[in-house]
C-alpha positions as CSV (number, residue, x, y, z in Angstrom):
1,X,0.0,0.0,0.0
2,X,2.9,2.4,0.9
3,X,4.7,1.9,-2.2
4,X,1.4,2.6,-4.2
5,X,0.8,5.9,-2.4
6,X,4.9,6.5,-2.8
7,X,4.5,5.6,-6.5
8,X,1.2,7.9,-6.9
9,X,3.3,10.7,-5.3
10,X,6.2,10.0,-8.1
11,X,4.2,10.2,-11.1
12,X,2.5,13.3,-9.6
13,X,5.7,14.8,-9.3
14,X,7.0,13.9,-13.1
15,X,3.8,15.2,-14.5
16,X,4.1,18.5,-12.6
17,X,7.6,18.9,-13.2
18,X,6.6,18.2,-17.1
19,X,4.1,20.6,-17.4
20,X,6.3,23.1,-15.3
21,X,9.4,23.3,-18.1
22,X,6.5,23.3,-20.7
23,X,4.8,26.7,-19.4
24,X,8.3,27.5,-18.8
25,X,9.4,26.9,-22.3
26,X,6.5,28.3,-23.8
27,X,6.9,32.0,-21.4
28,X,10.6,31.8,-22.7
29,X,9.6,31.2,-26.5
30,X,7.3,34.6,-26.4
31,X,8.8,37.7,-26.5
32,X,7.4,40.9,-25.3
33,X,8.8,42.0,-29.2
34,X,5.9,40.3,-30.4
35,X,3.6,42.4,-28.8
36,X,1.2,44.7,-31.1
37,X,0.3,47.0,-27.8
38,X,2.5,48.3,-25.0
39,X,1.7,51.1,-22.3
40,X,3.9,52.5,-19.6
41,X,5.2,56.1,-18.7
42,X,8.4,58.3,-20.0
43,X,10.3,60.8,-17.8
44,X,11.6,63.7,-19.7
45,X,15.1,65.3,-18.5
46,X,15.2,68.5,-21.0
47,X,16.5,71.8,-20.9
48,X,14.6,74.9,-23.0
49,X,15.1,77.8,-24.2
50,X,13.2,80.7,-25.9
51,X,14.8,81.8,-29.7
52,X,13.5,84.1,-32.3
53,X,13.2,87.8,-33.7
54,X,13.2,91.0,-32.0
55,X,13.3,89.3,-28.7
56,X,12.0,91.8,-25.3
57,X,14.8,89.7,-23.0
58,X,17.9,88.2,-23.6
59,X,17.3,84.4,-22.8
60,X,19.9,81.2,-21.3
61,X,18.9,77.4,-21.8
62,X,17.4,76.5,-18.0
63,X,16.2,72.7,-17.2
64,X,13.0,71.7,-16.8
65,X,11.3,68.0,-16.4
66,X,8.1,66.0,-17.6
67,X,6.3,62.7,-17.5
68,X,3.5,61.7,-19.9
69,X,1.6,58.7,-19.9
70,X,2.1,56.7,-23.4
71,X,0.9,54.1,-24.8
72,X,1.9,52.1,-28.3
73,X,0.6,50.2,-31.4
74,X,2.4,48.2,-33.8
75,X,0.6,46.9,-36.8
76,X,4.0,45.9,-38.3
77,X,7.1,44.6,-36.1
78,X,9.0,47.7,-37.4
79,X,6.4,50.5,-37.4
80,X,3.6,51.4,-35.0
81,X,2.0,54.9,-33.8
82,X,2.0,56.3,-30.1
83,X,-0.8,58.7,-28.4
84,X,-0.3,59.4,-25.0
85,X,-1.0,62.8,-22.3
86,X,1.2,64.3,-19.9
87,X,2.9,67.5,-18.5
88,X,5.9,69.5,-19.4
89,X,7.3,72.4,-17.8
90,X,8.6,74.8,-20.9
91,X,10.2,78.3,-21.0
92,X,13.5,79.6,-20.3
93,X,16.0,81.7,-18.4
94,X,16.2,85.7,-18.9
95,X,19.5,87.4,-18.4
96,X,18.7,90.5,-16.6
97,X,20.8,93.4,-16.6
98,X,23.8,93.3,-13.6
99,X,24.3,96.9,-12.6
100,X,26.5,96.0,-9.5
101,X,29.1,93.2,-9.9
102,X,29.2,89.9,-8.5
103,X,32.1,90.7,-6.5
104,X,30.8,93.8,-5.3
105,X,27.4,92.6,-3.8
106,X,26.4,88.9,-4.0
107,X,23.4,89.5,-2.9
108,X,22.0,92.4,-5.1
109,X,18.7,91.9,-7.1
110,X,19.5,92.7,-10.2
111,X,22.3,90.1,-10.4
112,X,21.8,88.4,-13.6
113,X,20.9,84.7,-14.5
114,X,18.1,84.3,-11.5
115,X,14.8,85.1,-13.5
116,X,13.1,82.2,-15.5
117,X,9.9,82.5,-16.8
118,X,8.1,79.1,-16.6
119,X,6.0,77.7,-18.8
120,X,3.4,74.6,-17.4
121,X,1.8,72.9,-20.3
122,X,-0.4,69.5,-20.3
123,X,0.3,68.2,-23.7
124,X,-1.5,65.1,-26.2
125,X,1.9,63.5,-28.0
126,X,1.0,61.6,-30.8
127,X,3.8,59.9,-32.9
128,X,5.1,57.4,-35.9
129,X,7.5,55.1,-34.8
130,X,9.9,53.3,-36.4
131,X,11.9,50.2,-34.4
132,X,14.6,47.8,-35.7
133,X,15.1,44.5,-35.9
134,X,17.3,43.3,-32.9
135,X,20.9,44.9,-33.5
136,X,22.2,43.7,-30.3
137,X,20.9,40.6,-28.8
138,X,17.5,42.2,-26.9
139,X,18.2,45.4,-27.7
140,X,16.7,47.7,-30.8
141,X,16.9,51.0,-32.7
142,X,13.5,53.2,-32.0
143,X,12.9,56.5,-33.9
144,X,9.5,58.7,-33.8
145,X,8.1,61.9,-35.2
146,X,5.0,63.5,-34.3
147,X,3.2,66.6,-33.1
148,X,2.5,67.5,-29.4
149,X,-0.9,69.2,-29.2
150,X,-0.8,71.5,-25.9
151,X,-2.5,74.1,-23.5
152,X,-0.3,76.2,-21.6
153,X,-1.8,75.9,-18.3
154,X,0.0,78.7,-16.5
155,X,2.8,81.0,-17.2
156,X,5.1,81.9,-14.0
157,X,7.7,84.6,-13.4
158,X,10.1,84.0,-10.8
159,X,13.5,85.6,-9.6
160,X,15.4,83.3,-7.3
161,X,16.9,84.8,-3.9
162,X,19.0,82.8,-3.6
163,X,20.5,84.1,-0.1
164,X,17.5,84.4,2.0
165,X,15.2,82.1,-0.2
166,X,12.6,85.1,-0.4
167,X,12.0,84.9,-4.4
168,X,9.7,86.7,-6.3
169,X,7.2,84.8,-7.9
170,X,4.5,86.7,-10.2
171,X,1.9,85.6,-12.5
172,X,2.6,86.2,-16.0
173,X,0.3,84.0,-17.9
174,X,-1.6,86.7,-19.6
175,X,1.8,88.0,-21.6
176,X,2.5,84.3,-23.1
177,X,0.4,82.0,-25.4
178,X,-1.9,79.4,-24.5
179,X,-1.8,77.1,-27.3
180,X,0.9,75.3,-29.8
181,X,1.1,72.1,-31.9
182,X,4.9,71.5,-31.9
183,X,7.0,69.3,-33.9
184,X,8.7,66.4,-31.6
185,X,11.5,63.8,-32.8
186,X,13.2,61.0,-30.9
187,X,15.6,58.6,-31.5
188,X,17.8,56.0,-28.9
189,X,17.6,52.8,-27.9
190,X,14.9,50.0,-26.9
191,X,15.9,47.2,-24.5
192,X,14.0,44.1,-23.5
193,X,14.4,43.6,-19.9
194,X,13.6,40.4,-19.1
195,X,10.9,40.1,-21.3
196,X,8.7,42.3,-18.4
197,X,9.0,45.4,-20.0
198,X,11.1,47.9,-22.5
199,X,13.8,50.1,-21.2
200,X,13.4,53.1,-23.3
201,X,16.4,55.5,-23.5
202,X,16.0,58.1,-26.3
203,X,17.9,61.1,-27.6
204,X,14.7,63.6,-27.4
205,X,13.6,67.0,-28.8
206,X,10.4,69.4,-29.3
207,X,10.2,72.4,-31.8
208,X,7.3,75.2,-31.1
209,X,5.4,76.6,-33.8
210,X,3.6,79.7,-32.5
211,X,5.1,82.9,-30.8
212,X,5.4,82.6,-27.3
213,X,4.7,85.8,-26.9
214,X,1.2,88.1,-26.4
215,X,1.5,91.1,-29.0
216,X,-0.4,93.5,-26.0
217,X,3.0,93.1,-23.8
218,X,5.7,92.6,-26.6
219,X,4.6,94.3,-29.5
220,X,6.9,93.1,-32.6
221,X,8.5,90.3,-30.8
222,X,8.2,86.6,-32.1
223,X,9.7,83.6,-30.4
224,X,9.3,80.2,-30.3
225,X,9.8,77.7,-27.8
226,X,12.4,74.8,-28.1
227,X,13.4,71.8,-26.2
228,X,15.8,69.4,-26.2
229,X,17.0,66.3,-23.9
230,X,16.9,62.5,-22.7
231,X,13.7,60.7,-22.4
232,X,13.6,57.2,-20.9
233,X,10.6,55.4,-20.9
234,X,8.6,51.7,-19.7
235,X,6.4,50.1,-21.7
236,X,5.0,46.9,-20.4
């Protein structure tokens, strides 16, 4: 009786263990390449900067960050689209002008390279991509162009104190636009990890189209809004 129930026990265990390494070998044999729809997130590292004719300010490249919510088709292995929605902080620095010198007085408000005027926009990417065939084992080639629908939510002046922290933050969002459709590019890198998700790592930048500027407050000037930076993404 024993050896029946020990016998039992051993063939239970062989089939298990069979079907095991078949679900096993099945998970291994598909590849998150093969699959037509992926979502996940991308964090955008950028900095900006404001260029253009008859400019009101003088302008520097400042930093800025975003994260949009993406998700992708592929109705070829090499091509798909993207549509996604997320926020971006756009704008620049403004040089002001330094009437007392940095050795002088530290401290002094005029001292140049502390005003930025901030642009918060909520933004609709929508993209053609293009990825590779496998150029390195599990990893691939990814390009996209596209347009980036957005509403400037809210336009912020600030000059930063830096010594006592006390900076001057105003409202500006009635001398700046509200809308654009810019031009976006990308191109990097896809990489399977572990066939959970794709490590994006792209090369990333977005072109404005209409003047930043409200005609009321800066008659004459026209300037466009231009960013450029590293984008990594997860797609699952």
């Amino acid at each position: 009786m024993k050896i029946r129930i020990v016998g039992t026990i051993i063939c239970l265990l062989i089939i298990s263990a069979v079907h095991a390494q078949h679900s096993l070998d099945t998970l291994q044999q598909k590849s998150i390449w093969t699959k037509k729809f992926l979502w996940g997130f991308t964090f955008n590292n950028c900095v900006m900067h404001i260029t253009g004719h008859n400019l009101p300010q003088e302008y520097f490249l400042k930093p800025g960050m975003g994260l949009t919510i993406r998700t992708e088709y592929y109705f070829h292995k090499n091509i798909g689209v993207s549509i996604g929605f997320g926020y971006q902080q756009k704008g620049s620095g403004i040089i002001t002008q330094d009437n007392v010198s940095y050795q002088d007085n530290l401290g002094d408000g005029d001292s140049t390279y502390r005003a930025r005027i901030k642009f918060n926009v909520f933004e609709v990417p929508i993209a053609l991509l293009f990825r590779s065939n496998e150029v390195i084992k599990g990893t691939r080639f990814h390009a996209s162009i596209g347009i980036n629908p957005m509403r400037n939510a809210y336009s912020k002046y600030v000059m930063y104190s830096i010594e006592d922290g006390f900076h001057l933050i105003e409202n500006h969002s009635d001398r700046y636009y509200k809308r654009d459709v810019p031009i976006a590019a990308s191109l990097g890198i896809d990489i399977n990890a572990g066939n959970s998700s794709i490590l994006q790592v792209h090369i990333y930048g977005n072109w404005g189209q209409e003047n930043v500027y409200n005609q009321s407050y800066f008659p004459g000037a026209t300037g466009k809004n231009n960013i450029y930076g590293i984008r990594l993404g997860w797609m699952f």
